[in-house]
N, C-alpha and C positions, 0 to 999 in steps of 0.2 A: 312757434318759431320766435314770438315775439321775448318769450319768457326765457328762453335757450339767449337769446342777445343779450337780456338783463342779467343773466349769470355770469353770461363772459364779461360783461362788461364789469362787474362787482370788484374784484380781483384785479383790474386795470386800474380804474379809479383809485382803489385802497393805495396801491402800488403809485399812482400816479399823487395824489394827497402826499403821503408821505416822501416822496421823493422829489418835491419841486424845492425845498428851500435850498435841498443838497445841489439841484442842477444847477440853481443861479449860485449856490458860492462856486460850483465848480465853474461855471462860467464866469461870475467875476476875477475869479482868480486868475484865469485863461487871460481876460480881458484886460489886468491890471498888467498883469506878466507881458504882455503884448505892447502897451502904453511904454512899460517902464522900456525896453528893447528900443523901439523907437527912440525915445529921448534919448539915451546912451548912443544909437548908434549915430544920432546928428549933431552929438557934445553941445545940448544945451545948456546953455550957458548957466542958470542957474543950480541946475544938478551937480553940474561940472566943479563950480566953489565950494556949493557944501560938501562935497566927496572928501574935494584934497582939506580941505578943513577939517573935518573927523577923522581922516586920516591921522593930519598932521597930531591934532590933537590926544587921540588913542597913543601915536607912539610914546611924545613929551610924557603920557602918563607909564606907558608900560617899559620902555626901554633901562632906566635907570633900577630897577625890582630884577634881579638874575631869576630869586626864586618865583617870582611871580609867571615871566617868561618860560620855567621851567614846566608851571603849572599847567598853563595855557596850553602847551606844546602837547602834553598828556593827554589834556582834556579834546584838543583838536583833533589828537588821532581817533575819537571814538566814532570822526565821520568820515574817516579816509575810507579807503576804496578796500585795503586790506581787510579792515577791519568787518565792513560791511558785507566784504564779498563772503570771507568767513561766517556770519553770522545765517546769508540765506541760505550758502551752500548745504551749513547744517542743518538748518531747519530744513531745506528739502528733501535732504537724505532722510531726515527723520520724517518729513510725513511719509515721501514712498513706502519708510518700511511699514508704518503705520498704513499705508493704505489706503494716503489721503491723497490721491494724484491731483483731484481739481486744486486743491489747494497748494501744492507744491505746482501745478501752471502756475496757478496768479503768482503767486512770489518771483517765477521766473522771468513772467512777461513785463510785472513791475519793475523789479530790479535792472533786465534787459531793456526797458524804456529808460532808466534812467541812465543808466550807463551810453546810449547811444546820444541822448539830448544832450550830453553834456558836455562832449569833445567837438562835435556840431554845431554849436549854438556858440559855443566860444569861438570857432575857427570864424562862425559868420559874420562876427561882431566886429573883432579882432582889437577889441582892448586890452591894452596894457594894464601891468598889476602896477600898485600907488607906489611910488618912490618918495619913501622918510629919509630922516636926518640921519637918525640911528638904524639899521635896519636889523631886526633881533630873527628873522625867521624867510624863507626863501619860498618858493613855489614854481613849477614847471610850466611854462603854457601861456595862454589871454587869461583875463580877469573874468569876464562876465557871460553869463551865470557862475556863482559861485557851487562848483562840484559838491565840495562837501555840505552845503546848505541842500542845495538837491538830492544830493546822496543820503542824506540821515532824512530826510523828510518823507524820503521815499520809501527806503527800506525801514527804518523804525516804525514807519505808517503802517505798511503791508505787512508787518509782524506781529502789528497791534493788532489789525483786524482778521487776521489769522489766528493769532491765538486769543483773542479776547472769552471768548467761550469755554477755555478751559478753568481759567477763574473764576471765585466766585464773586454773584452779583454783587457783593459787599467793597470789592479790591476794584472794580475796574474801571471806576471815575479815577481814584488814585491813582491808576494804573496810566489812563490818559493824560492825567496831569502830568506825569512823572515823564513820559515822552515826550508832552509838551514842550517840557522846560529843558530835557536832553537837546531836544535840536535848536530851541532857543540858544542855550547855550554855545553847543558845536557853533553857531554862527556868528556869534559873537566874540568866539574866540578866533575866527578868521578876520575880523576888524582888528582887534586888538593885536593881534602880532602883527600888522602892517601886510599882508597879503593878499585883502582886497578891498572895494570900496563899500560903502554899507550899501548902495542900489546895487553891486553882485550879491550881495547876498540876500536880500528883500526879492531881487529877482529869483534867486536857487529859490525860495520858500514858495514865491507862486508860483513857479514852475513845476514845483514839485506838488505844491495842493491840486493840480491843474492836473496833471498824470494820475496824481495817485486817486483823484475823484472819477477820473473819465475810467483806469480799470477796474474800478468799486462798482462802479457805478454797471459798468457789462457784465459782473460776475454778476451782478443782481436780475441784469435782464436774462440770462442763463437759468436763471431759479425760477423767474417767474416762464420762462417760455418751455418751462420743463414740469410746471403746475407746481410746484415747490414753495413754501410759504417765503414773502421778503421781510425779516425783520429789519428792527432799525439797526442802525449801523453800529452802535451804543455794546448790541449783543456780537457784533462781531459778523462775517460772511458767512458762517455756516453752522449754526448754532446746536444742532443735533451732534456735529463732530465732536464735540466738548471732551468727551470720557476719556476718546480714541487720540484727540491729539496733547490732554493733560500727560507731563513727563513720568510721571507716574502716579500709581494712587497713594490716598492720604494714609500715612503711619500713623499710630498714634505716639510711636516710638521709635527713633531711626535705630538708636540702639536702647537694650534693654536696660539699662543701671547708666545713663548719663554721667552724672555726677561723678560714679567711682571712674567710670572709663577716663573722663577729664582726668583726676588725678591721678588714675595712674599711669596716663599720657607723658604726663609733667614728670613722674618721679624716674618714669622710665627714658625719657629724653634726658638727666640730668647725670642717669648712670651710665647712657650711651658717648652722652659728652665725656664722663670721666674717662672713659675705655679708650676714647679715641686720642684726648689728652695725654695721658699714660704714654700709648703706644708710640704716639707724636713725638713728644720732649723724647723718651728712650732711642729711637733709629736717627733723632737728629744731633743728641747730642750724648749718649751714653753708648753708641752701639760700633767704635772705633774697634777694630781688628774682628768685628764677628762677619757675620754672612751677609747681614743686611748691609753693613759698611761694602763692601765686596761686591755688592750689587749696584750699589747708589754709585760706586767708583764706576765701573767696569762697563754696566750698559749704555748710559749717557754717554760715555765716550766711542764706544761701540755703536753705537746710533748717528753722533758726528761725524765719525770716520767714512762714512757711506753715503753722503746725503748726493743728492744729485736732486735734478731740474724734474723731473718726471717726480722720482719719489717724494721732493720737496711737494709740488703743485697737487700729488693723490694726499698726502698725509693735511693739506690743508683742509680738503674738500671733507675727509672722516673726522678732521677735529672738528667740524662745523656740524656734524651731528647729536655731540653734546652738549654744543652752547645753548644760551637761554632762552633763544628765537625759537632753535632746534623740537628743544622739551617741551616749549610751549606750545607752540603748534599739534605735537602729536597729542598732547593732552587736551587741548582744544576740540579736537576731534573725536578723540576716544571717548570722552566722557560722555557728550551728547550721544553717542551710538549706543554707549551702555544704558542709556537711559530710555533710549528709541526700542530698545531690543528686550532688555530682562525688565524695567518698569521698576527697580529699584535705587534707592539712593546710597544706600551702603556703600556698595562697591566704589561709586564717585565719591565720596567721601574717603574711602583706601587711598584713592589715589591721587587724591586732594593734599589727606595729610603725610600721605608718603612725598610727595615731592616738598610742601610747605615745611616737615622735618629735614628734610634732608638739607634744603636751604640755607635752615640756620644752625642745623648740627655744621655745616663746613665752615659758613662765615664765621662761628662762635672758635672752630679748633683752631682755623686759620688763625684767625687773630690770637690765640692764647699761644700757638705753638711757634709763631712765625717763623717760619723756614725759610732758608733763600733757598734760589733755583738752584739746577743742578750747574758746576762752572762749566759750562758748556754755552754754543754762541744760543741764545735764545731768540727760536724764531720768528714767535711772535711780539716779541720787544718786550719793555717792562709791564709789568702785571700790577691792577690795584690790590692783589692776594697773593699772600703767602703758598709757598709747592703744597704742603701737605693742611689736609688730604687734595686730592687732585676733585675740584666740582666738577669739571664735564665727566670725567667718569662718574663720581659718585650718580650724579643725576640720570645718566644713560642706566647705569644698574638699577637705581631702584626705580623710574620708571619701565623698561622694560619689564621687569621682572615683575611687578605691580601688574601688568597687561598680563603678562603671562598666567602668576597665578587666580586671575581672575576667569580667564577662556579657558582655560586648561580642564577645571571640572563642569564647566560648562555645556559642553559638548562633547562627543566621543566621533566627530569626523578629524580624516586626518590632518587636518589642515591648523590644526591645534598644535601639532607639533611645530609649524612654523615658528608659533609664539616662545615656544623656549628655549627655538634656533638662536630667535632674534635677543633674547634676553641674555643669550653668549657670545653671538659674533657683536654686536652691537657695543659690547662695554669692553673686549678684546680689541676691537678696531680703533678704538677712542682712544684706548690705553697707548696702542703700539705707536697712534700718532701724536698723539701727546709726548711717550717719552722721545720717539723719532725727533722731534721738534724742539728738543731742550728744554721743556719746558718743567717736565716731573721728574722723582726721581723714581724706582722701583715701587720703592717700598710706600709712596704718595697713593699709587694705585693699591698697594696693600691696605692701606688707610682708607680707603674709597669701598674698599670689598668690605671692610669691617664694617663702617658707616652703613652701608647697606644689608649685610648682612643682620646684624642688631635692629635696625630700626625696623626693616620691612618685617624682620619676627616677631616684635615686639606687639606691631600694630597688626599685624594676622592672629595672633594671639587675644588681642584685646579685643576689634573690632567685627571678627569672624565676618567678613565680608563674602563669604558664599555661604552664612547661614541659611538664605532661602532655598540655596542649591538643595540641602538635605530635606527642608522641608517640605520638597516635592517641585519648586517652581526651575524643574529642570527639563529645558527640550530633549526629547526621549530621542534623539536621532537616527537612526541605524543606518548604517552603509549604504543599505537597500531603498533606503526613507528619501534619498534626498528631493523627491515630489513633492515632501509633506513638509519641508522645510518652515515655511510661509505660515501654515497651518498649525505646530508644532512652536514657534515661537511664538505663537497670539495667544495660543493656548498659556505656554507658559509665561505671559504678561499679565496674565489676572492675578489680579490679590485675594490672597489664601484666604 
């Protein structure tokens, strides 16, 4: 009996040694985060001076620098709530598919702790944010805890310790450094734009060491009360997941001939510019009495003639499908799932440089061709770009159709066909509200079809982004199959 107690106890102790130095920072951090809450909430007097004094200070430095303010403002959003909530969302999607539910809890229970501490804890206090000379940047709400100091500390934290184990032992001091000094930052740039005091954001950091230690700290008593080894935290929560939740495995080549693919990236972006140039200059200033003239007249005014409050208020909501917010988001999404699901890079890479082409093939015509709008009342007011070619379409085409020809030989369920639904109502819809809205003419959308047309061929041609498809790493689906789903795309996630 005696010797069955020495065993259990082995495995406590181990457990208990290595985890006391983390329970006192997590407790001092709890402790400090607690201290600092009190003084703020009884405006001690000295706290109080040095506030509005860094305050005042920070602004005298930042307010007169635009670009410096612009920086800030950049760098600030990478702890906004947007930003974050995006980031776990994805990673949870991705481990479900992966398989890795414990670890898609912790993420949620982290993130869901911090998210609820934070409108809470502001409401309780009920401080005001700092009033400068200059005021360069706004904010919603109390001041203390700073959200975004909490927010990145929490969520950059539980992503660290989530994925640390996918990296290797070589990257992931770098790796914590490099988060270290992200949410340094993020907090710093809440001082500096004047939106909170430096004790809000001292407080977000202990508040957020304080949470994100206490559910570290439970996943780990989960491991141990389930006889599961507790490493140190250095390796990450769950260190056997390593393989399962790496985005995918090591190439030793994402493409085969790098170097020529580069250039002939370049040679062929430079002959898609001409084509669209050409086409450009021609319909805008050579193309009087033909068909394209006759369109550029005819539907724009045709499109004016009809507007009303309904179709005004629908044609706004379908242009807002191909703005930059719009594009970015689905690709935000898409890419991490392609990564979750086939375990290749390729393909994010298609759709990487299909939208990064497309970007500067528009802004490059736009400026070379500059077109004015159509004369027509323009709904969305003046534009920092020229009509042709029209960006929200061009970018609705060739991301959709980027999606599309990526699922399309991917799978043989019907639900494929969605994606090539979508890659024609999608830039159809864009189109008719754009030119509905005065903003394009016809033939701007013709310009958007070519732009996409050329470039998406160009780069399927060079980058073959379903090369793995042939090479076998293809879920074998059938009608009948769909039980085997799960099983059938893990299958096709291993490297050949």
């Amino acid at each position: 009996m005696t010797a069955v107690k020495e065993v259990a106890r082995r495995p406590l102790g181990h457990f208990a040694e290595r985890s006391v130095a983390g329970l006192l920072a997590v407790a001092g951090a709890g402790a400090g985060f607690g201290l600092l809450l009190m003084l703020v909430r009884f405006h001690w007097s000295p706290l109080y001076h040095a506030d509005r004094e860094a305050a005042a200070w920070f602004n005298a430095l930042v307010a007169p620098h635009h670009a410096l303010v612009t920086v800030l403002q950049a760098v600030t959003d990478l702890g906004g709530r947007p930003v974050l909530i995006w980031l776990v969302s994805v990673a949870v999607v991705g481990l479900l598919i992966r398989r890795q539910a414990r670890l898609a809890v912790y993420l949620i229970v982290a993130g869901a702790g911090g998210l609820i501490l934070d409108p809470s804890l502001k409401t309780l206090v009920g401080r005001l944010r700092p009033v400068v000379d200059v005021p360069v940047a706004s904010a919603p709400g109390n001041s203390f805890p700073s959200g975004h100091a909490l927010g990145s500390f929490v969520a950059y934290g539980a992503l660290l310790l989530v994925f640390l184990p996918a990296m290797a032992p070589r990257w992931r001091r770098p790796a914590i450094a490099l988060v270290a000094v992200l949410v340094a930052v993020v907090g710093l740039t809440r001082i500096a734009l004047g939106v909170h005091f430096v004790s809000d954001v001292l407080g977000g950091w202990l508040l957020g060491a304080a949470w994100l230690g206490v559910t570290a700290y439970a996943f780990r008593l989960w491991r141990r009360e389930r006889g599961r080894p507790v490493p140190p935290l250095t390796e990450g929560l769950e260190p056997e997941a390593g393989h399962e939740i790496a985005p995918a495995p090591a190439e030793e080549h994402v493409l085969e001939h790098p170097r020529s693919a580069v250039a002939e990236l370049l040679v062929g972006w430079v002959l898609v510019f001409g084509a669209l140039y050409a086409f450009g200059v021609y319909v805008s200033r050579y193309a009087e009495g033909t068909v394209f003239d006759v369109l550029d007249t005819a539907v724009p005014r045709w499109f004016a003639e009809r507007h009303t409050a309904t179709l005004t208020e629908l044609s706004w909501w379908w242009s807002k499908f191909g703005d930059t917010h719009a594009i970015l988001l689905v690709s935000l999404v898409f890419c991490p799932l392609v990564l979750a699901v086939w375990r290749r890079w390729r393909p994010v890479l298609f759709v990487v440089l299909a939208m990064f082409g497309e970007l500067t093939l528009f802004l490059a015509s736009a400026r070379a061709v500059d077109r004015p709008r159509p004369p027509v009342e323009n709904l969305d007011g003046h534009m920092p770009t020229s009509s042709f070619p029209s960006g929200h379409i061009a970018a609705t085409i060739c991301l959709w159709s980027a999606i599309a020809l990526l699922v399309f030989p991917r799978t043989d369920r019907w639900w494929r066909w969605l994606f090539v639904a979508l890659a024609v109502i999608m830039p159809v819809g864009v189109a008719t509200s754009r030119m509905y809205r005065g903003m394009h003419h016809p033939t701007d959308f013709m310009g958007a079809i070519l732009l996409g047309a050329l470039w998406l061929g160009l780069l399927y041609w060079i980058l073959r982004p379903n090369a793995d498809v042939r090479a076998g790493n293809r879920p074998a689906i059938e009608a009948e199959q769909v039980a085997e789903l799960d099983d059938e795309l893990a299958k096709a996630a291993r490297p050949d």
